[in-house]
C-alpha positions as CSV (number, residue, x, y, z in Angstrom):
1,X,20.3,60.1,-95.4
2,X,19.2,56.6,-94.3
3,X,22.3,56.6,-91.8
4,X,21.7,60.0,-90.1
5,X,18.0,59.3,-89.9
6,X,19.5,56.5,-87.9
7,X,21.5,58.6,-85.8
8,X,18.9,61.0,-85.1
9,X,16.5,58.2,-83.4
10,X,19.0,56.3,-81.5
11,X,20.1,60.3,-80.1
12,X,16.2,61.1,-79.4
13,X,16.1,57.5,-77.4
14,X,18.8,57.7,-75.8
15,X,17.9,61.9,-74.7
16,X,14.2,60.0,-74.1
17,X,16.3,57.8,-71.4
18,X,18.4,60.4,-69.8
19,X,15.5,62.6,-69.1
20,X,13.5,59.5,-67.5
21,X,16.7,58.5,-65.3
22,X,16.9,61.7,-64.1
23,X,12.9,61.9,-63.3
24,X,13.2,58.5,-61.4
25,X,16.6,58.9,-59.7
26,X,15.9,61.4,-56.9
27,X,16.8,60.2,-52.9
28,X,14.3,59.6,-50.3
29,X,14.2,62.4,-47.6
30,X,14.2,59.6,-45.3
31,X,16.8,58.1,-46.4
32,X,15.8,54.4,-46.5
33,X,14.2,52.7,-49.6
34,X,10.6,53.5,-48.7
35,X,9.4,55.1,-52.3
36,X,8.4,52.6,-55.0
37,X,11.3,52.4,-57.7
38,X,10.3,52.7,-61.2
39,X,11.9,51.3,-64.7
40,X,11.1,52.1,-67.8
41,X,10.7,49.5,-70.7
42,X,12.8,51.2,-73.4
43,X,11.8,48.2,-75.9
44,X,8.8,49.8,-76.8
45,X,10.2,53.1,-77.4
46,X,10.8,55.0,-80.5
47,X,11.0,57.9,-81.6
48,X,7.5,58.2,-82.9
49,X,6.4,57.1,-79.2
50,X,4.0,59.7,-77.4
51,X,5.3,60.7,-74.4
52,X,2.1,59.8,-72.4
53,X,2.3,56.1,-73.8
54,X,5.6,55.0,-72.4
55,X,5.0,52.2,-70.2
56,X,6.0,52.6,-66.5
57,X,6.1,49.7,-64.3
58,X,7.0,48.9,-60.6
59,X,10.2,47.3,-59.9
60,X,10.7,44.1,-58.4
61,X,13.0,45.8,-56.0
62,X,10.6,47.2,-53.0
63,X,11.0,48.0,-49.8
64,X,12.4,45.0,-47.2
65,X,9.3,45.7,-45.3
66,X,6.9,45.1,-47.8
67,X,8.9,42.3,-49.3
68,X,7.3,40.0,-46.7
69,X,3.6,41.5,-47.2
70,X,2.7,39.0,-49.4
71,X,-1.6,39.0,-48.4
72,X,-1.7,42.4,-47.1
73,X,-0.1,44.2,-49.8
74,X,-1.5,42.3,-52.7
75,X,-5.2,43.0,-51.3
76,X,-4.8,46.4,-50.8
77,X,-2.9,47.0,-54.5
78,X,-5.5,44.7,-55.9
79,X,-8.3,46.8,-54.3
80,X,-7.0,50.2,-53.2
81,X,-4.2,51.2,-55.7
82,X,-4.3,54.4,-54.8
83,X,-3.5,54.1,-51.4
84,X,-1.0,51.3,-51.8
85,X,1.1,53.6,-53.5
86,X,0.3,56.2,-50.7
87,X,1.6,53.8,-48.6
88,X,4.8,52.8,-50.1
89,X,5.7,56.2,-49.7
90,X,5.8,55.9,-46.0
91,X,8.4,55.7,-43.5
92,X,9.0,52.1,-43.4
93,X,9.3,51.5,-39.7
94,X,5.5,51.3,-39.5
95,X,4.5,50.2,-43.4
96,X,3.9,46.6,-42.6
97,X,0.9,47.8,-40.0
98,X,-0.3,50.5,-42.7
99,X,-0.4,47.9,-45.1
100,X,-2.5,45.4,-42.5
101,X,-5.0,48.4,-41.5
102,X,-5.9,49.4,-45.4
103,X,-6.5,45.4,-45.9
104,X,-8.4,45.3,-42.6
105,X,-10.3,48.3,-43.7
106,X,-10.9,46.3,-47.3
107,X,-12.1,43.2,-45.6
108,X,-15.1,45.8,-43.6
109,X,-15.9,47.5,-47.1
110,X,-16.7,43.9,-48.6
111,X,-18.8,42.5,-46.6
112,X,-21.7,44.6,-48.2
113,X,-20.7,43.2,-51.4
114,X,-20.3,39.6,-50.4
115,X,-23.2,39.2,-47.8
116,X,-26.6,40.0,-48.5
117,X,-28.1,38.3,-45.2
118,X,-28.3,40.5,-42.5
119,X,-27.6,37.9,-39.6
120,X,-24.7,36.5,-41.9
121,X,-22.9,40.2,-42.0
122,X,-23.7,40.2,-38.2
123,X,-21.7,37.3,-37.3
124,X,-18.9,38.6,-40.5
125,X,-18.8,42.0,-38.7
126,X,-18.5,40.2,-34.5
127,X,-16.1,38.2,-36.3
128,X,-13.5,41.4,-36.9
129,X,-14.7,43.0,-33.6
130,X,-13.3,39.8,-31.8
131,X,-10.0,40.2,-33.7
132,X,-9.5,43.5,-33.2
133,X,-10.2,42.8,-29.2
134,X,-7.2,40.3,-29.7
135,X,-5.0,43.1,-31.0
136,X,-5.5,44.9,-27.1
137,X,-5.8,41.3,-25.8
138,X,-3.0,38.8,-26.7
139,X,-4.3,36.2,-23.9
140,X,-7.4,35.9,-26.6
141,X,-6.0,34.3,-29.3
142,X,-7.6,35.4,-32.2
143,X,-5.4,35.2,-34.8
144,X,-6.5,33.0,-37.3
145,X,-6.6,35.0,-41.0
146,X,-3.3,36.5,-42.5
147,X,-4.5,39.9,-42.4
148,X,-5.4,39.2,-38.0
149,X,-1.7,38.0,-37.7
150,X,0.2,40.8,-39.9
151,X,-2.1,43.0,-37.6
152,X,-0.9,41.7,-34.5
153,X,2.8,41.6,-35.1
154,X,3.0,45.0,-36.5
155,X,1.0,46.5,-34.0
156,X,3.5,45.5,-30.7
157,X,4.7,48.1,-29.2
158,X,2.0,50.6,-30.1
159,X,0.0,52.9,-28.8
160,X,-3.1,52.6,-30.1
161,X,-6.6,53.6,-29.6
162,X,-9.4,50.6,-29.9
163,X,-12.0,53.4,-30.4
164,X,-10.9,54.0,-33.9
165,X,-10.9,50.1,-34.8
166,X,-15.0,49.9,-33.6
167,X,-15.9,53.1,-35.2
168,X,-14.9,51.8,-38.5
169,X,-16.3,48.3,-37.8
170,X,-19.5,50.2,-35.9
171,X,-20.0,52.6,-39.1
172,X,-19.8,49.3,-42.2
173,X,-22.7,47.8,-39.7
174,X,-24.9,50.7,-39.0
175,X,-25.3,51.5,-42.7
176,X,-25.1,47.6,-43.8
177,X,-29.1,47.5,-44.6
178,X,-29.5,51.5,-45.4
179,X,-29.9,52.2,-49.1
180,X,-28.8,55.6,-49.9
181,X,-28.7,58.7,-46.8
182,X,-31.2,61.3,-46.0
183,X,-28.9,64.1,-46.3
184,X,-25.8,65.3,-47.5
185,X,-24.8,65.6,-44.0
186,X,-25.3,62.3,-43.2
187,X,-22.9,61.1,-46.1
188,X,-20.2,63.3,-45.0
189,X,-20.6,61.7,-41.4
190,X,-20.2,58.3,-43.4
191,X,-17.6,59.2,-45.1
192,X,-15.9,60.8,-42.3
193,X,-16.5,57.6,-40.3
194,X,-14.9,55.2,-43.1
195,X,-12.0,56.9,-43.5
196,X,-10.8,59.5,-41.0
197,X,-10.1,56.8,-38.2
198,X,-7.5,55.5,-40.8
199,X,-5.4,58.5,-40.8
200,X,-5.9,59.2,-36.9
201,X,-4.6,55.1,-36.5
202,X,-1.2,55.8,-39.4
203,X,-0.8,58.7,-36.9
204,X,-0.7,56.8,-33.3
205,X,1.4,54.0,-34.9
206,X,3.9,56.4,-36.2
207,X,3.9,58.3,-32.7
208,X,2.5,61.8,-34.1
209,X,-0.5,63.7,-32.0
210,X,-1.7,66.5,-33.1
211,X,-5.1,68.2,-32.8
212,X,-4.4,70.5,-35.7
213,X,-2.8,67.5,-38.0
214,X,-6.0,65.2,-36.8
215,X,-8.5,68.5,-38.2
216,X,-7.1,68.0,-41.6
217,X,-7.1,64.6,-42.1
218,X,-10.2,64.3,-41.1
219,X,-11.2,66.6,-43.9
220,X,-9.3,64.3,-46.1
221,X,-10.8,61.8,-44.7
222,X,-14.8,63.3,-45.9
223,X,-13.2,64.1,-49.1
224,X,-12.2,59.9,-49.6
225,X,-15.4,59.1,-48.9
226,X,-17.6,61.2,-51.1
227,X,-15.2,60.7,-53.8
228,X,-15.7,57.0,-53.3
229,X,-19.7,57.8,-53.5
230,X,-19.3,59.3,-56.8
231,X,-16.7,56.4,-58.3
232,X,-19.2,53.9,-57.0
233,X,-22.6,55.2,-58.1
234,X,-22.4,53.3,-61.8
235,X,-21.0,49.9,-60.6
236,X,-23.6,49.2,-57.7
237,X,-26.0,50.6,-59.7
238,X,-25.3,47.6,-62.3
239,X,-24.3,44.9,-59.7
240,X,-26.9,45.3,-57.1
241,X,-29.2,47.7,-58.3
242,X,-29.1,50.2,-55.4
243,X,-28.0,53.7,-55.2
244,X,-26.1,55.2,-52.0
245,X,-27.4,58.9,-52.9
246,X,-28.3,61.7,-50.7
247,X,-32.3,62.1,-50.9
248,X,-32.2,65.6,-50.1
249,X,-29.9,66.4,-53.1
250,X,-32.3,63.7,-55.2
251,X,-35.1,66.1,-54.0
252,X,-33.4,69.3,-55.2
253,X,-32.8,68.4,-59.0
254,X,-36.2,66.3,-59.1
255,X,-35.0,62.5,-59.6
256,X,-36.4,59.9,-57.6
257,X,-34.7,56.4,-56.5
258,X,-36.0,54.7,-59.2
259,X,-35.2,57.4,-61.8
260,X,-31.9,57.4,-61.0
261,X,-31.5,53.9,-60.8
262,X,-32.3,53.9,-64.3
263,X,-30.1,56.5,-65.5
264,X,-27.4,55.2,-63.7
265,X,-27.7,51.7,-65.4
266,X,-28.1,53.2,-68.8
267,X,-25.7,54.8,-71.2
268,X,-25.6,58.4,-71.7
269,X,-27.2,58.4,-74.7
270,X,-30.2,56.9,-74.1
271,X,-31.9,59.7,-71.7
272,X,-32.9,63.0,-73.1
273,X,-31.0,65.9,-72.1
274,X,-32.9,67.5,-69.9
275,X,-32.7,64.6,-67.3
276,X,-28.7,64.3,-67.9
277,X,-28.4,67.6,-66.4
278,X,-30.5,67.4,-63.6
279,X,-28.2,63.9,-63.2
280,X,-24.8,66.2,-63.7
281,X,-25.9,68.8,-61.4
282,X,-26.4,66.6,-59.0
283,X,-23.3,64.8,-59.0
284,X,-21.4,68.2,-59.4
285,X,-23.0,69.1,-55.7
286,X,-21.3,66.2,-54.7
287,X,-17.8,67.1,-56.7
288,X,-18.1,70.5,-55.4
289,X,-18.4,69.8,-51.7
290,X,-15.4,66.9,-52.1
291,X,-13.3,69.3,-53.6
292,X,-14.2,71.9,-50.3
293,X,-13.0,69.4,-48.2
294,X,-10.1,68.7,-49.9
295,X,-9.3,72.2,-50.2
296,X,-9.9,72.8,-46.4
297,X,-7.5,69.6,-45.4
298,X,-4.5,71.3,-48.0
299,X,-4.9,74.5,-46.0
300,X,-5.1,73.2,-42.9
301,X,-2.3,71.5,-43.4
302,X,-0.4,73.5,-45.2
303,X,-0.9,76.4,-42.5
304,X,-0.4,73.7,-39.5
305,X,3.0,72.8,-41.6
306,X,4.1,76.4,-41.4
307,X,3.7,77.6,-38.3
308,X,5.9,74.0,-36.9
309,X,8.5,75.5,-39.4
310,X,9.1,78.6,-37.9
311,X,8.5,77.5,-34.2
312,X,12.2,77.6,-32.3
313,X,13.4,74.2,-31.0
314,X,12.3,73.6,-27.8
315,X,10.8,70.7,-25.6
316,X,8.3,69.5,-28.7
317,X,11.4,70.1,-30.9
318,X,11.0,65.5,-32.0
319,X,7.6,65.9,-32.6
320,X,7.9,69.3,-34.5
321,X,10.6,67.8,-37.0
322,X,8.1,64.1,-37.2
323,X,5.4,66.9,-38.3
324,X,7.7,68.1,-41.0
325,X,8.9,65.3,-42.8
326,X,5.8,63.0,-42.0
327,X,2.4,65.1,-42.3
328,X,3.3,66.0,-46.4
329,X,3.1,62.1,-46.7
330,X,0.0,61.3,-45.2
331,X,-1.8,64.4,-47.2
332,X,-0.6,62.1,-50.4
333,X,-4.0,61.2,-51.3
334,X,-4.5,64.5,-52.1
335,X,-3.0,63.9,-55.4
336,X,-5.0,60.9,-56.6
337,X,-8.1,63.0,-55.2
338,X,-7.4,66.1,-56.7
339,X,-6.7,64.3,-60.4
340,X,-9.8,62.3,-60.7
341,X,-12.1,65.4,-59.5
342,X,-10.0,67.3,-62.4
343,X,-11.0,64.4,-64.4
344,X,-14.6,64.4,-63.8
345,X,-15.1,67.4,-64.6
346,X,-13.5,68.2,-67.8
347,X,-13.9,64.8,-69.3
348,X,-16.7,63.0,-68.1
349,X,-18.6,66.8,-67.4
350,X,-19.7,65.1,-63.8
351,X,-21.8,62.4,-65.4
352,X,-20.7,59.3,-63.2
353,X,-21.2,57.2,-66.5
354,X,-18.8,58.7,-68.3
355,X,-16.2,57.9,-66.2
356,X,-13.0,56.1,-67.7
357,X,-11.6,53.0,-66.2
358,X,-8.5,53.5,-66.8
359,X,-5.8,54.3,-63.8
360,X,-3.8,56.8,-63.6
361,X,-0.4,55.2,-65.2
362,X,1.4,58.1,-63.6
363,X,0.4,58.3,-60.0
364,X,3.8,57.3,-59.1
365,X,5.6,59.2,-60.8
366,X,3.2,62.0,-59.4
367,X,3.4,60.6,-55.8
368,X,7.7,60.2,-55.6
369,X,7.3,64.0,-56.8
370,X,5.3,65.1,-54.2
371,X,6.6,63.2,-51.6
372,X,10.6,64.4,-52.1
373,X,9.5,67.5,-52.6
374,X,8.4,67.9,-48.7
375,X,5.1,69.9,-49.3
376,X,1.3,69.5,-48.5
377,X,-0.2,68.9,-52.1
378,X,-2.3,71.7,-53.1
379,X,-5.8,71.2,-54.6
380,X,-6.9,73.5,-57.2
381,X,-10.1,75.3,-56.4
């Protein structure tokens, strides 16, 4: 009995492995090494071990682009994991500028954190707008930080606009002193302004423009940001004791700035119940016009990807087939997006302070899916 107990577990295990190989063996449409390879630690394993409790972890074998990435790349996976492993799933002709924008980008979002004089962020945020005028001016010679020099290498060649560089440097300073945004209009501008010129930059540098692909990322791009709103509510509530919420949607389910303030600080048990729905409802006004967005920049995708499929080849025959195999990869945060709004609202029932901590151990495996499959992730409604 003893012995063909034995062979049973060492049979599960080794059926355990096979189906795991097979999950993290697929090609790369592309063809090159651009999606993140994944090993399993099979030490840990028995046959007792829950599926969702297998530990994944990143290979020490990357792409030869990123390989040399070495500030970039750490900031942006220490900071924005999500996206790092959006961007690993790029071409990798242009990953190493990619990388550079999102730790750019990083650099911006931290100077609120780090800086609480206004004249201080002033000379912070002249100090990016000088290198980015570098980037379009080589004679300047502004290249001191990592981040300015991975810029400027990666970015010869390109053809890039500047105006999306300022507007992300011109949105961080506008709302550097504001506390919170009299509408829910005016965070969607925000958020819009924070994140679309991203997208619209991976797309120059790549060579794709497209009016219609430029629409739904810049729904993508409103989605990011409110999503970020929601994420960050608890932990600026506790670190600096401001909130970044619209006033009109404050107004609606009666809860001032300081009420809020409070709630957000405490635990979920210590308001009455009454006030933790009017808290809920709130941030499900928020969820649900996120999840609109994101919803919108699936379809308009999805519909923008279909119509360039059944288009004959012609003169815009190049940029048709660059549609098809590069727009389902820049919709990849779609999937990170669409699981934590999942998450929010069947365990933490929109209360911001019952969000878990805890990443998502199988976005890669979920990305690498997504991405060789070829298709616009879809968002649930």
């Amino acid at each position: 009995m003893l012995y063909l107990k034995q062979q049973h577990q060492a049979s599960h295990t080794l059926s355990l492995k096979v189906r795991l190989l097979i999950l993290c063996s697929f090609k790369d449409p592309f063809g090159g090494l651009c999606a993140p390879q994944l090993t399993i630690n099979f030490r840990q394993i028995t046959h007792r071990t829950p599926p969702m409790r297998i530990l994944i972890c990143r290979s020490t074998k990357v792409s030869p682009v990123v390989r040399f990435l070495t500030h970039s790349a750490a900031l942006v996976r220490e900071n924005d994991r999500e996206n790092y492993f959006c961007t690993l799933l790029l071409p990798t002709s242009r990953q190493k500028f990619v990388m550079a924008l999102r730790a750019f980008n990083i650099e911006l979002a931290q100077i609120r954190d780090r800086i609480n004089n206004a004249d201080q962020a002033k000379f912070r945020f002249q100090f990016w707008r000088d290198a980015v005028n570098s980037l379009f001016e080589p004679n300047l010679g502004h290249r001191g930080t990592p981040i300015e020099r991975e810029l400027g290498e990666s970015t010869v060649g390109l053809k890039l606009s500047k105006y999306h560089f300022t507007q992300l440097i011109d949105a961080r300073q506008r709302h550097f002193n504001e506390c919170g945004f009299d509408s829910l209009r005016a965070a969607q501008t925000y958020a819009e302004e924070t994140n679309a010129p991203i997208h619209y930059l991976i797309c120059e540098a790549y060579g794709l423009r497209s009016l219609a692909v430029d629409h739904a990322l810049n729904h993508l791009g409103r989605a990011q940001g409110l999503v970020t709103l929601i994420r960050g509510a608890v932990p600026l509530a506790h670190r600096r004791r401001v909130i970044l919420l619209p006033l009109d949607l404050l107004n609606q389910h009666h809860l001032s700035q300081e009420l809020a303030l409070r709630l957000l600080r405490s635990s979920p048990s210590e308001s009455t119940i009454e006030v933790d729905r009017n808290l809920c409802d709130l941030f499900f006004n928020l969820a649900t016009v996120a999840r609109e967005q994101a919803i919108t920049a699936s379809r308009l995708a999805s519909e923008h990807l279909s119509d360039v499929r059944v288009k004959p080849s012609g003169d815009k025959a190049g940029t048709n087939q660059l549609t098809q195999s590069l727009l389902p990869r820049l919709m990849l945060p779609l999937v990170p997006l669409t699981h934590f709004l999942c998450q929010f609202e069947r365990k933490a029932h929109f209360d911001p302070r019952r969000l878990s901590l805890h990443p998502n151990g199988l976005l890669p495996l979920q990305l690498s899916w997504t991405a060789w499959r070829g298709r616009v992730p879809s968002v649930v409604n």
